[in-house]
N, CA and C atoms as a LAMMPS dump frame, in Angstrom:
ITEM: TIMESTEP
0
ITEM: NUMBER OF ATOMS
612
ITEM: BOX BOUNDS ff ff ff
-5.0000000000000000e+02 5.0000000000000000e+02
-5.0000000000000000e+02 5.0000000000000000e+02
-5.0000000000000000e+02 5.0000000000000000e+02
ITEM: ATOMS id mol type element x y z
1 1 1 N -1.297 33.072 23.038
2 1 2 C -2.341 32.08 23.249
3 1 3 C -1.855 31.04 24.239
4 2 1 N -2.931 29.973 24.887
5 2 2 C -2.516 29.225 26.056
6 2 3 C -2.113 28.182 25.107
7 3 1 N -0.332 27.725 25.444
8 3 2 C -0.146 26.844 24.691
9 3 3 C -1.201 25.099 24.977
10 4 1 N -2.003 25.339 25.923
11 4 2 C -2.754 24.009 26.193
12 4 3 C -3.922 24.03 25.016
13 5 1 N -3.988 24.896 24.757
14 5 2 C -5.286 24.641 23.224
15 5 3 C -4.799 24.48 21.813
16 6 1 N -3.225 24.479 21.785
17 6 2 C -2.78 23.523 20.828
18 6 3 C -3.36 22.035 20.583
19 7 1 N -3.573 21.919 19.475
20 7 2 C -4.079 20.896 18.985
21 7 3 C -2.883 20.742 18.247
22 8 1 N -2.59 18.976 17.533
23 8 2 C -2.408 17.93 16.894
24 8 3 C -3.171 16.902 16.163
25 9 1 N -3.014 17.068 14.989
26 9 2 C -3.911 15.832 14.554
27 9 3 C -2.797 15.221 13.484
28 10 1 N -2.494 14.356 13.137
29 10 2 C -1.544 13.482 12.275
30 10 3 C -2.324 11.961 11.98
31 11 1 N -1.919 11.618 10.202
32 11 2 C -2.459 10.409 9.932
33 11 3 C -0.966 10.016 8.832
34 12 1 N -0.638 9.03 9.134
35 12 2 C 0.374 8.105 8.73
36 12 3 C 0.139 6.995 8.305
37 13 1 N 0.991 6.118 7.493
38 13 2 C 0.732 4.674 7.369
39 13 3 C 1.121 3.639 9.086
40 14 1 N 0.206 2.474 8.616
41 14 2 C 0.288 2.024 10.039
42 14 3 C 1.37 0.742 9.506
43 15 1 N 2.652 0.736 9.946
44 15 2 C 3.165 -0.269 9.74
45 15 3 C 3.178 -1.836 9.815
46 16 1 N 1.782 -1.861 10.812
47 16 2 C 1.613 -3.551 11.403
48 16 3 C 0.655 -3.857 10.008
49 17 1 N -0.167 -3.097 9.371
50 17 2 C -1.152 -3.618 8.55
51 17 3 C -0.1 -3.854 7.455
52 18 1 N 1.075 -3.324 7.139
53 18 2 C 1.654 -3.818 5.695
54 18 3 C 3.061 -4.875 6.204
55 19 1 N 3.352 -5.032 7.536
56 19 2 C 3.652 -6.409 8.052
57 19 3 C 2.697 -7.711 7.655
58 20 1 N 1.457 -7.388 8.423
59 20 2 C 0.457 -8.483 9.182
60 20 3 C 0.094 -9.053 7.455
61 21 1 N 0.085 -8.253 6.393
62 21 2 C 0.259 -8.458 4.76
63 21 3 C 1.202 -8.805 3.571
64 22 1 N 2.292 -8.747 4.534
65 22 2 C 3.732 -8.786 3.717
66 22 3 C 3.162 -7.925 2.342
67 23 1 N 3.059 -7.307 2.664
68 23 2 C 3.024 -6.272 1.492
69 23 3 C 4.055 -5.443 1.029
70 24 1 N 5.057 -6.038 1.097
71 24 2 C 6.485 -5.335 0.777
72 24 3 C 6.389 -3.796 -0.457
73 25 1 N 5.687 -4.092 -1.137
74 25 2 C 5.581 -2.625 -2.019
75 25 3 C 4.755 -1.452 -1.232
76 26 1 N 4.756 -1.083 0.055
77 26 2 C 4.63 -0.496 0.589
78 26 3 C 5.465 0.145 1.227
79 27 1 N 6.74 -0.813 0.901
80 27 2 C 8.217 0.017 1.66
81 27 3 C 8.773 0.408 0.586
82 28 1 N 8.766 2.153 0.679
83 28 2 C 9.016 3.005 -0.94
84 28 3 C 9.211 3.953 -0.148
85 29 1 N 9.747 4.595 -1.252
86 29 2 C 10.22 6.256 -0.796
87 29 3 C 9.221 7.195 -0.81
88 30 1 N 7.765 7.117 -1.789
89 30 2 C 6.343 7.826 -0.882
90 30 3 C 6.113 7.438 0.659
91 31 1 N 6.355 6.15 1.591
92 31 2 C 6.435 6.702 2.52
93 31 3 C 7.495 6.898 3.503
94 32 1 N 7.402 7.896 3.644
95 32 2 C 8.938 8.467 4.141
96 32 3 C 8.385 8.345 5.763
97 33 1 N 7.589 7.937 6.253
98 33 2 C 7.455 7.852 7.932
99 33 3 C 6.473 6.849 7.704
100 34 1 N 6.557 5.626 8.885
101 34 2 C 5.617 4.428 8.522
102 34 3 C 5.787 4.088 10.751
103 35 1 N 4.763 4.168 11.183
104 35 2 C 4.708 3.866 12.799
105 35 3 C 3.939 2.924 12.88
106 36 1 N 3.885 2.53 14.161
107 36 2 C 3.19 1.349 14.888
108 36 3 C 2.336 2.178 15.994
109 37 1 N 0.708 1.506 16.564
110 37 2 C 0.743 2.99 17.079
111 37 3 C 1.551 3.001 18.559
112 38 1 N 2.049 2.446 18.618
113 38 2 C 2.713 2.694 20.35
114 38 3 C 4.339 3.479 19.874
115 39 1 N 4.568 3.25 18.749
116 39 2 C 5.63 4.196 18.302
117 39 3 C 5.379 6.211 17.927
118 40 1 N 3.589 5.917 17.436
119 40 2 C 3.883 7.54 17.395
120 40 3 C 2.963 7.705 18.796
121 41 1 N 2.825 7.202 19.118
122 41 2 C 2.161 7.718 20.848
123 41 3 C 3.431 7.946 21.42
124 42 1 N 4.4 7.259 21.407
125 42 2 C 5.923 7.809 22.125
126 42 3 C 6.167 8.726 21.397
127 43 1 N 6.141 9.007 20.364
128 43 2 C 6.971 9.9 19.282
129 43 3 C 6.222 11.801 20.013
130 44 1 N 4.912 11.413 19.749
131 44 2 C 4.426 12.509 20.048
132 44 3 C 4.459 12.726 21.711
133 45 1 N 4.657 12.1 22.541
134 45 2 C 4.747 12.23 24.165
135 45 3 C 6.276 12.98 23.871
136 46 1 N 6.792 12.461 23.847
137 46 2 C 8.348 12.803 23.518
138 46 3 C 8.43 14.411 23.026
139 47 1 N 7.488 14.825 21.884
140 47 2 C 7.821 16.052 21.321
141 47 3 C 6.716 17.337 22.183
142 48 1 N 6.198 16.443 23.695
143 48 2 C 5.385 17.507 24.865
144 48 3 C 3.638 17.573 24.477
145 49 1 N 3.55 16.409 23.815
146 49 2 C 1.826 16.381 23.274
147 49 3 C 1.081 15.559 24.141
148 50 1 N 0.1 15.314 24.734
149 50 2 C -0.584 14.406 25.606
150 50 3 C -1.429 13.955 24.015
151 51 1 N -1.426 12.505 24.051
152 51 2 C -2.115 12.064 23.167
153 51 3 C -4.067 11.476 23.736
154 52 1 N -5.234 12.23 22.902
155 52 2 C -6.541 12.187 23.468
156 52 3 C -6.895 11.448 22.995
157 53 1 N -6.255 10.938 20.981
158 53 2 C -7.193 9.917 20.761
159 53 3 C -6.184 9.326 20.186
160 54 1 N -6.22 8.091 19.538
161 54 2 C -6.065 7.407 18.134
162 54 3 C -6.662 6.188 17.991
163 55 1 N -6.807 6.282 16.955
164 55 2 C -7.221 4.867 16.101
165 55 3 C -6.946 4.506 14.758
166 56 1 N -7.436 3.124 14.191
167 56 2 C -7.056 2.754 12.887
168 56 3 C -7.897 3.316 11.966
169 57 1 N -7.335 3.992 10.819
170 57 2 C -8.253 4.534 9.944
171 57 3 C -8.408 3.675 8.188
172 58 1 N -9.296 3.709 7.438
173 58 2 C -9.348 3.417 5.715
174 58 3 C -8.739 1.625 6.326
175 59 1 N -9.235 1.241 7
176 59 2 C -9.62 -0.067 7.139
177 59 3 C -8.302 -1.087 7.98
178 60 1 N -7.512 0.118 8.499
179 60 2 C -6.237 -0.36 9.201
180 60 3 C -5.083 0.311 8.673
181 61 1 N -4.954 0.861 7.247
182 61 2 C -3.881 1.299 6.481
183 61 3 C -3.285 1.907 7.154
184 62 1 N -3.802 2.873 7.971
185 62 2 C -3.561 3.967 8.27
186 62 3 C -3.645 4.198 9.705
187 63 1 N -3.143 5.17 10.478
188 63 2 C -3.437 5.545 12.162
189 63 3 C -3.532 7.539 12.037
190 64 1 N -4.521 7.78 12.812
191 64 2 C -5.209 9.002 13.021
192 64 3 C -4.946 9.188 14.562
193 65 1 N -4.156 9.994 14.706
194 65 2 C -4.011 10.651 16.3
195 65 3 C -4.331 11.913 16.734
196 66 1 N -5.226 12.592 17.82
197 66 2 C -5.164 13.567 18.366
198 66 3 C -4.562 13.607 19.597
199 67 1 N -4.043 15.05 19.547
200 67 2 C -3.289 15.314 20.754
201 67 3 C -3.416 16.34 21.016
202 68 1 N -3.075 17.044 22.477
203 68 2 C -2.963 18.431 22.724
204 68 3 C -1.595 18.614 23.396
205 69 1 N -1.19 19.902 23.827
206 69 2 C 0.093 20.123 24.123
207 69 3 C -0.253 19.79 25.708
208 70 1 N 0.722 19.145 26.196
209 70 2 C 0.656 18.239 27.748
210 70 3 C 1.446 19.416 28.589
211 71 1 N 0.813 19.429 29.847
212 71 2 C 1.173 20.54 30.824
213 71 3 C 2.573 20.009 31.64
214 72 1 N 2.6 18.421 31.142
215 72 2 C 4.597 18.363 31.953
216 72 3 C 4.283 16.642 30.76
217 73 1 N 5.938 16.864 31.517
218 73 2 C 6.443 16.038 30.299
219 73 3 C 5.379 14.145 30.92
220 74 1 N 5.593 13.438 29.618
221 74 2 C 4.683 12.756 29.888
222 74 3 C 5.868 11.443 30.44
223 75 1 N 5.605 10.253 31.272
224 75 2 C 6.531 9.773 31.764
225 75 3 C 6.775 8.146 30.564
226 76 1 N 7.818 7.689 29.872
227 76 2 C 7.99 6.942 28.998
228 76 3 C 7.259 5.682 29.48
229 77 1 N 6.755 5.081 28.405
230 77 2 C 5.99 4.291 28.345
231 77 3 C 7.002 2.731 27.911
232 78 1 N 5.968 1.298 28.261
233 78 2 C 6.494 0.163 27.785
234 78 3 C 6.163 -0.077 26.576
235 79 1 N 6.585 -0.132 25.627
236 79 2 C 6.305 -0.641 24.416
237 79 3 C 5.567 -1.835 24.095
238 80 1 N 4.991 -2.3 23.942
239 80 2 C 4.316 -3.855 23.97
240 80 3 C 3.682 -4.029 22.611
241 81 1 N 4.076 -4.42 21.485
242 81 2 C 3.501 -4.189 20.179
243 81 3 C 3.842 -5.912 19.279
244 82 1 N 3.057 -5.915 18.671
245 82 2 C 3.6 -7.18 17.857
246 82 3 C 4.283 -7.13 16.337
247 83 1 N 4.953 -5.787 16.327
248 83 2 C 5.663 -5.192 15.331
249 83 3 C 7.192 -5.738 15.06
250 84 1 N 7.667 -6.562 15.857
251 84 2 C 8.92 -7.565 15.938
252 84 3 C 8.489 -8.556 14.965
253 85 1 N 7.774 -9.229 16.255
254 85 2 C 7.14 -10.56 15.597
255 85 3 C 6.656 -10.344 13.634
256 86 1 N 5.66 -9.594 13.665
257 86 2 C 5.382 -9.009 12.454
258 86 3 C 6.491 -8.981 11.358
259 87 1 N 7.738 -8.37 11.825
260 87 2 C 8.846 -8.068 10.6
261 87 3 C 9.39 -9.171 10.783
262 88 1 N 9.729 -10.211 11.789
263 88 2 C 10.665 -11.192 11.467
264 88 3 C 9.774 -12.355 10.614
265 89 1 N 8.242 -12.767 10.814
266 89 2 C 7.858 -13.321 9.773
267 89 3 C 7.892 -12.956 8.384
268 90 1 N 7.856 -11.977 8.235
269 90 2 C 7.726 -11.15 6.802
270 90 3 C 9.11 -11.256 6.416
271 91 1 N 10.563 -11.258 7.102
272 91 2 C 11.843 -11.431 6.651
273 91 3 C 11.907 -13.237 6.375
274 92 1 N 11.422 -13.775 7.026
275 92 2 C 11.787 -15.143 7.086
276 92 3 C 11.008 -15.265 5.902
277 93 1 N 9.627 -15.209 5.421
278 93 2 C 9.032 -15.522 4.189
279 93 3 C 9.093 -14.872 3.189
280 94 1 N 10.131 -13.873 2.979
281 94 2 C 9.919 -13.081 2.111
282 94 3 C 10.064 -14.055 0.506
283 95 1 N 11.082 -14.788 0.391
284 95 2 C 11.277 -15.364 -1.017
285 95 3 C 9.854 -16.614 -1.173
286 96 1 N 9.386 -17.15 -0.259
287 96 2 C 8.073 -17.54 -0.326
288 96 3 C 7.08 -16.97 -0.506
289 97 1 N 6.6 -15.799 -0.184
290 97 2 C 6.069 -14.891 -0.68
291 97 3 C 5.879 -13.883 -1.92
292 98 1 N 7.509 -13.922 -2.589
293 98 2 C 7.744 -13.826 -4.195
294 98 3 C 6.7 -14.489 -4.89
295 99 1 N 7.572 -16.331 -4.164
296 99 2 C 7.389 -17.496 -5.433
297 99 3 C 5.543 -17.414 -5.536
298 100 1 N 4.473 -17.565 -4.36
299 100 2 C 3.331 -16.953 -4.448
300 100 3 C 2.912 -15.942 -5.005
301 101 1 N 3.335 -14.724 -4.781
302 101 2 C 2.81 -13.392 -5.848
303 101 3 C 3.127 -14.018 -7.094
304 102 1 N 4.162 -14.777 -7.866
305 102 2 C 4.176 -14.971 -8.949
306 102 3 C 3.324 -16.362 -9.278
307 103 1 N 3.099 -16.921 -8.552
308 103 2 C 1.991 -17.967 -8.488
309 103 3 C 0.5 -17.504 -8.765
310 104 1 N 0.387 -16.788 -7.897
311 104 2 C -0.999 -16.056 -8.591
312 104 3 C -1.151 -15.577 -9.712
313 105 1 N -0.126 -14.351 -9.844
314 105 2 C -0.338 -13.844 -11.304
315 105 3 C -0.351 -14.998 -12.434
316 106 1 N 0.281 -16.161 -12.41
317 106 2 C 0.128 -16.983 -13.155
318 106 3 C -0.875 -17.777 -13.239
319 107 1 N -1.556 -18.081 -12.188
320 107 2 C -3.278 -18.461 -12.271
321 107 3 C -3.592 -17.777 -13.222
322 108 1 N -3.681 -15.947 -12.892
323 108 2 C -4.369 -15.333 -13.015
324 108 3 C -4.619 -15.886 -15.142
325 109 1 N -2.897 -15.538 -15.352
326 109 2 C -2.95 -15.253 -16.619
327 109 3 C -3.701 -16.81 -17.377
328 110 1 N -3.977 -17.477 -16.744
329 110 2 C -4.641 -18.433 -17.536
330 110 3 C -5.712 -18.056 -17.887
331 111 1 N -6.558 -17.336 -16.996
332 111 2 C -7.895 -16.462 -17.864
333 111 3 C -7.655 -15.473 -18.607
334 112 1 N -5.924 -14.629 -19.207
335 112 2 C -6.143 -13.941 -20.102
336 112 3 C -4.815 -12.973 -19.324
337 113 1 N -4.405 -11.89 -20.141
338 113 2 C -3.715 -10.783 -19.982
339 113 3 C -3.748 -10.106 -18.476
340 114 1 N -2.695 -10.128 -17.614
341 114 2 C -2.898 -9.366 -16.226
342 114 3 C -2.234 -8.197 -16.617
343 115 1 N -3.061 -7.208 -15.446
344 115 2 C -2.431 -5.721 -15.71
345 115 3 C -1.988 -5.412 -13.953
346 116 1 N -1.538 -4.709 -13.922
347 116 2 C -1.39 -3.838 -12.494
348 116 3 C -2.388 -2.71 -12.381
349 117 1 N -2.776 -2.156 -11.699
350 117 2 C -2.987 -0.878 -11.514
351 117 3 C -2.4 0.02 -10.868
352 118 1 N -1.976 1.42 -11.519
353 118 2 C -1.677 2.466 -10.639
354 118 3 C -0.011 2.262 -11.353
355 119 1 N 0.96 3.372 -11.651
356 119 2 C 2.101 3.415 -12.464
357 119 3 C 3.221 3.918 -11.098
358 120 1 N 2.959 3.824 -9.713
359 120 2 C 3.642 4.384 -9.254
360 120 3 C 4.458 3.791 -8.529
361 121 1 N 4.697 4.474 -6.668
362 121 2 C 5.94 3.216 -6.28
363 121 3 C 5.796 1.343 -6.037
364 122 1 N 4.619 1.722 -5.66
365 122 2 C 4.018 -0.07 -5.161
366 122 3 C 4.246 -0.597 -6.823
367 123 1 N 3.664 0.069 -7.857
368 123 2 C 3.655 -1.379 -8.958
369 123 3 C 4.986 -1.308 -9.118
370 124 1 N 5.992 -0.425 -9.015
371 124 2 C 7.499 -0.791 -9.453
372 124 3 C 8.625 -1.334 -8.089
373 125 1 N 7.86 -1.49 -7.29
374 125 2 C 8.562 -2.957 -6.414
375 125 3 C 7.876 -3.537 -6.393
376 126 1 N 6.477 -3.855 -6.415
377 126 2 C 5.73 -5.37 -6.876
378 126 3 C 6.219 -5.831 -8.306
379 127 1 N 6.655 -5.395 -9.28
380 127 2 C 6.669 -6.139 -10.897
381 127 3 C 7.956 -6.026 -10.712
382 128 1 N 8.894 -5.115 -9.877
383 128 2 C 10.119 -5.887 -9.687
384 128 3 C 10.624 -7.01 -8.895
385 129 1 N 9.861 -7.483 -7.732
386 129 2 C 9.536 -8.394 -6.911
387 129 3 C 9.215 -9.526 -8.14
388 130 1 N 8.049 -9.566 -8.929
389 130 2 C 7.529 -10.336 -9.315
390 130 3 C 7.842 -10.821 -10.685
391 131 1 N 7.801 -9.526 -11.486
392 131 2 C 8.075 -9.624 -12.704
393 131 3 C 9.237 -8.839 -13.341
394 132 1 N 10.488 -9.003 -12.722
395 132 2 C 11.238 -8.533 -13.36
396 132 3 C 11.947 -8.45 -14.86
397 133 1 N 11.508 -9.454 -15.128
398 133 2 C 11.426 -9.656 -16.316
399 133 3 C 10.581 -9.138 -17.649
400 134 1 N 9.725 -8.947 -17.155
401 134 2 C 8.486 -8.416 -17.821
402 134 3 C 7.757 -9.676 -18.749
403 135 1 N 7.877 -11.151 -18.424
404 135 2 C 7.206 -12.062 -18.885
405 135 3 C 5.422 -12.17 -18.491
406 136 1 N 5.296 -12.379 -17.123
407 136 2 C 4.302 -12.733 -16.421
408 136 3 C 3.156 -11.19 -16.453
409 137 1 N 3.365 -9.537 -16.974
410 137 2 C 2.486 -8.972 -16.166
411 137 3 C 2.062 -8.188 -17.732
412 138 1 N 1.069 -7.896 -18.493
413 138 2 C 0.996 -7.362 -19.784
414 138 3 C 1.369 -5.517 -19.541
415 139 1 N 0.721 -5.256 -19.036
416 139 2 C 0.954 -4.08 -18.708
417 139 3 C 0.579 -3.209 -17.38
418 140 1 N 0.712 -1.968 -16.974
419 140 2 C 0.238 -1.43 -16.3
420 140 3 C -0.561 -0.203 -16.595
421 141 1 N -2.159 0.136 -15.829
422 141 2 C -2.994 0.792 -16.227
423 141 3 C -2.788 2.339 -15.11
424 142 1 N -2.557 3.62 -15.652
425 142 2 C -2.663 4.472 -14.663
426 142 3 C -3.587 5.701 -15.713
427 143 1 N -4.2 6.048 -14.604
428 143 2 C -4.928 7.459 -15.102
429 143 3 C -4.482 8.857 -15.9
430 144 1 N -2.801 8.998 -15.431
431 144 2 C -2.069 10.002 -15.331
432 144 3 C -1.939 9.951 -17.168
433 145 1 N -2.276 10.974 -17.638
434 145 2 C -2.226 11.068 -19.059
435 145 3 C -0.642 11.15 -19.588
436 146 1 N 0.2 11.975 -18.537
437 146 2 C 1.837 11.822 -18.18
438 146 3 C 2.495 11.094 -18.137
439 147 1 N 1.662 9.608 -17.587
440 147 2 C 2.238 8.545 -17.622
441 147 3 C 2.429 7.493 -19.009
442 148 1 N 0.859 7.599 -19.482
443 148 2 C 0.318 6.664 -20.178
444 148 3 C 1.342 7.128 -21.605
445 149 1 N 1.879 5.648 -22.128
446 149 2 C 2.579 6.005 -22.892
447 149 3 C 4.092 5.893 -23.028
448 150 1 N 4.33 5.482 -21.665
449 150 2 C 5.762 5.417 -20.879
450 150 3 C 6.041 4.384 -20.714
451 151 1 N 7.231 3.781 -20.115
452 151 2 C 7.05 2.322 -19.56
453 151 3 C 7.686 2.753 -17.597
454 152 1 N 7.414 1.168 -17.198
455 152 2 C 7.709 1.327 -15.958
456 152 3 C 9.09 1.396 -15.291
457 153 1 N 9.191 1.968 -14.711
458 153 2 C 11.159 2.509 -14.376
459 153 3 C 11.397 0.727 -13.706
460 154 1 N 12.794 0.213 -13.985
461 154 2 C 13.116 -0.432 -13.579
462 154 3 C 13.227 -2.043 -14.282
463 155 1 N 11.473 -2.162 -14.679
464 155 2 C 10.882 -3.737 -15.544
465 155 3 C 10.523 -3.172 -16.802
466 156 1 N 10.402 -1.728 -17.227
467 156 2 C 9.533 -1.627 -18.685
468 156 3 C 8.722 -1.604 -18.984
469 157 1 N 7.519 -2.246 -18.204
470 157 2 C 6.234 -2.566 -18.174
471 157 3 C 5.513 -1.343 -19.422
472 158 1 N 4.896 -1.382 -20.051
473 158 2 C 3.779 -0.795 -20.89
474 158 3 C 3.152 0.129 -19.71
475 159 1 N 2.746 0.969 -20.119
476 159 2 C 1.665 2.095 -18.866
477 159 3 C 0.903 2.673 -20.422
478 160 1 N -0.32 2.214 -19.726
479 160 2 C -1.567 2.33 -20.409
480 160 3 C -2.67 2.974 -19.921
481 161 1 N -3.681 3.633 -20.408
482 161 2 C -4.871 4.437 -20.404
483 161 3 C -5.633 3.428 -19.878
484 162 1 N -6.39 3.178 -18.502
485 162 2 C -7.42 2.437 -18.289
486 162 3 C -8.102 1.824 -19.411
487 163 1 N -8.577 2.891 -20.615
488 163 2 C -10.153 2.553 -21.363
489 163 3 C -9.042 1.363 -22.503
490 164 1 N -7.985 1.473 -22.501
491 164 2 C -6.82 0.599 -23.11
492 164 3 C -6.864 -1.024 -23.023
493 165 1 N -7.417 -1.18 -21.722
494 165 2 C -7.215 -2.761 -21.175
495 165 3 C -8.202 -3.754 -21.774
496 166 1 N -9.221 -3.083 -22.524
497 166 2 C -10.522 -3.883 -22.743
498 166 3 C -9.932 -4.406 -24.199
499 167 1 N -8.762 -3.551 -24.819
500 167 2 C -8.526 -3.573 -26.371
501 167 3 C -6.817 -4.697 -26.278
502 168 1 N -6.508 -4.745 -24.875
503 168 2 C -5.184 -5.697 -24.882
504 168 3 C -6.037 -6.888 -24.452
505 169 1 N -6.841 -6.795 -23.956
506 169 2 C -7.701 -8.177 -23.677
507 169 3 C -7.667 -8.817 -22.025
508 170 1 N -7.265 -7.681 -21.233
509 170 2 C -6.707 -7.706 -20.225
510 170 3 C -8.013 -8.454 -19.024
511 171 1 N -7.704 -9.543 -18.481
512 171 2 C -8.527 -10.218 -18.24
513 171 3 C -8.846 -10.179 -16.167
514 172 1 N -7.617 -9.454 -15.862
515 172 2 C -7.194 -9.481 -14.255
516 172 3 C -6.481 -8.438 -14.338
517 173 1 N -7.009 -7.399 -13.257
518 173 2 C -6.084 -6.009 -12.825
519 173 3 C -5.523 -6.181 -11.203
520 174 1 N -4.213 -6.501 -11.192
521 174 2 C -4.263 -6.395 -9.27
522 174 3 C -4.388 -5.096 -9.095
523 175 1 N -5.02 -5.054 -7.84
524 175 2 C -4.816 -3.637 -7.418
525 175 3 C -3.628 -3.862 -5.902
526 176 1 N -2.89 -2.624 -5.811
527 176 2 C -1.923 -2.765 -4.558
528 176 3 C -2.342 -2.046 -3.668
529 177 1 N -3.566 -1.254 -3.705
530 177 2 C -3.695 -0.723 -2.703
531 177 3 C -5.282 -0.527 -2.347
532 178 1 N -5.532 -1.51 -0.888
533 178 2 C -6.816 -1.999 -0.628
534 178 3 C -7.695 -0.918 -0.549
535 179 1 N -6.641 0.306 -0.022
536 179 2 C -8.332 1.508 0.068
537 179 3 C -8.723 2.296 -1.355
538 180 1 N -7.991 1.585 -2.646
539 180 2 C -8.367 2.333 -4.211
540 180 3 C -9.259 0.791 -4.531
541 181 1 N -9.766 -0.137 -3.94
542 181 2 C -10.366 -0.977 -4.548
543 181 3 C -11.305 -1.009 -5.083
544 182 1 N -12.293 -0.674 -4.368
545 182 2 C -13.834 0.133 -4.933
546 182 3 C -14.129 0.632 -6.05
547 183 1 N -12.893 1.846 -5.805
548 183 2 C -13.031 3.148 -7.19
549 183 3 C -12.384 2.165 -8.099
550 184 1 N -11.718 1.459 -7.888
551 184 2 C -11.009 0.381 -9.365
552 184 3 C -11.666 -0.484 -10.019
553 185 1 N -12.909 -0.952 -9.121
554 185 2 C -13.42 -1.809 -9.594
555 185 3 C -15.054 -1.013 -10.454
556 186 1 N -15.302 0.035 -9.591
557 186 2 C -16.241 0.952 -10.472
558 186 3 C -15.835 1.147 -11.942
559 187 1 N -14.822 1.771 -11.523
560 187 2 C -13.912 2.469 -13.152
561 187 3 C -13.828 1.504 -14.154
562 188 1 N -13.58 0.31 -13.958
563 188 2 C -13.024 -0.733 -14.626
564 188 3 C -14.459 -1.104 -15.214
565 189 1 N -15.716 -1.518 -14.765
566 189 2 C -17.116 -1.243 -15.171
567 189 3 C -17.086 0.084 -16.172
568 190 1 N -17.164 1.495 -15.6
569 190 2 C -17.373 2.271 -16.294
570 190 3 C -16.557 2.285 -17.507
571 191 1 N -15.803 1.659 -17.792
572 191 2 C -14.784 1.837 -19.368
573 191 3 C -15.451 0.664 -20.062
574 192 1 N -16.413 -0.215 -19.582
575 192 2 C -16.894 -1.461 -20.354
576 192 3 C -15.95 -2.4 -20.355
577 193 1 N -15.013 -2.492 -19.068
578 193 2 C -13.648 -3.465 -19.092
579 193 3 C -14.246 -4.989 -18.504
580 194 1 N -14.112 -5.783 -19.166
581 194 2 C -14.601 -7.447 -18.252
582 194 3 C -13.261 -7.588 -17.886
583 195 1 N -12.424 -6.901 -16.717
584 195 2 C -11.111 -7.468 -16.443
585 195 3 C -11.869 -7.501 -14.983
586 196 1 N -11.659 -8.537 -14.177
587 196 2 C -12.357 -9.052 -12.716
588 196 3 C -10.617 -8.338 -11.79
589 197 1 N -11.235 -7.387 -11.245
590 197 2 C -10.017 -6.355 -10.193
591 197 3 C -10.033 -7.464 -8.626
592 198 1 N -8.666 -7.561 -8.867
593 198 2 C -8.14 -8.571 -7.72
594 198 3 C -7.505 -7.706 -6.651
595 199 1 N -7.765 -7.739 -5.197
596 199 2 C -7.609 -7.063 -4.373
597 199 3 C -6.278 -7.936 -3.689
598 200 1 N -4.896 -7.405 -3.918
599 200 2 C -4.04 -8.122 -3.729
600 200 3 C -3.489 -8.303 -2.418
601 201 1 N -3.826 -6.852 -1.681
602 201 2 C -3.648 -6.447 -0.345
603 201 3 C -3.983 -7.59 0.586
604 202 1 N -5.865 -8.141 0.627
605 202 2 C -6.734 -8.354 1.143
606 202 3 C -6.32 -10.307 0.841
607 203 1 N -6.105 -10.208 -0.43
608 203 2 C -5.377 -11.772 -0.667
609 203 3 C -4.473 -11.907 -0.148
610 204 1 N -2.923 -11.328 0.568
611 204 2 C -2.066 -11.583 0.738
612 204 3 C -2.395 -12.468 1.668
């Protein structure tokens, strides 16, 4: 076949959206590749792909690239990105950014029991970030019937059955990840839960 009708398509996390958020529980070992897009536009020039499209996808999280295989090599490009800038604010504020995440959750808990959502890598560097202790967070809610029942690696945290939270009295669920917000906040309705789902991403 003509190697020019090779196609490429790749979708990754976009690293400036969990900078531009200090969203530090996004740096985990689920993602094992995290670009900027002028990093996988080099990445893929580099490996003989002419890149046709990209853009930001699921509201920035993410970057979606097409490419095809390039008939000569493509000539290196200037980098020009605000992905520096981005990490050195996020290093300089990082312990300000703690003392806040734990500032909120403590608002939060004045209306009642906070939960996390989701049992996986983000809530166990956010509640280790935040709550290492396991004072400030009641539990965490995940779907996974595998889970529920367990505690959280690292803080201990409780991992609980969604339909669970209405019976701990759970009054605030963060969620860590802005593109499950919707379905969290549906679900959380559908179990008859009055816990008001805080979009933590979108607050940062």
């Amino acid at each position: 076949a003509d190697g020019t009708a090779t196609r490429l398509f790749v979708e990754t996390p976009n690293v400036n959206f969990t900078l531009a958020r200090q969203a530090a529980w996004d740096f985990q070992y689920a993602m094992c590749s995290l670009f900027t897009p002028e990093a996988l536009t080099e990445a893929c020039q580099r490996a003989g792909f002419a890149v046709t499209a990209l853009r930001r996808v699921f509201d920035g999280q993410s970057l979606w690239l097409e490419a095809t295989a390039a008939t000569a090599r493509a000539t290196e490009m200037e980098l020009l990105s605000p992905t520096v800038g981005l990490a050195w604010v996020m290093h300089r504020d990082a312990n300000v950014q703690a003392r806040t995440w734990r500032e909120q959750v403590d608002r939060h808990r004045a209306a009642g029991p906070v939960a996390v959502w989701g049992a996986g890598s983000r809530a166990a560097t956010f509640c280790h970030l935040v709550d290492a202790e396991s004072g400030r967070i009641d539990c965490i809610a995940d779907e996974n019937g595998e889970n529920q029942g367990q505690h959280l690696a690292g803080t201990g945290h409780p991992i609980v059955a969604p339909e669970h939270l209405a019976k701990r009295g759970v009054a605030t669920v963060l969620v860590l990840n802005a593109h499950a917000f919707a379905d969290v906040t549906a679900q959380l309705a559908n179990e008859g839960s009055a816990a008001a789902a805080v979009d933590l991403v979108r607050a940062a």
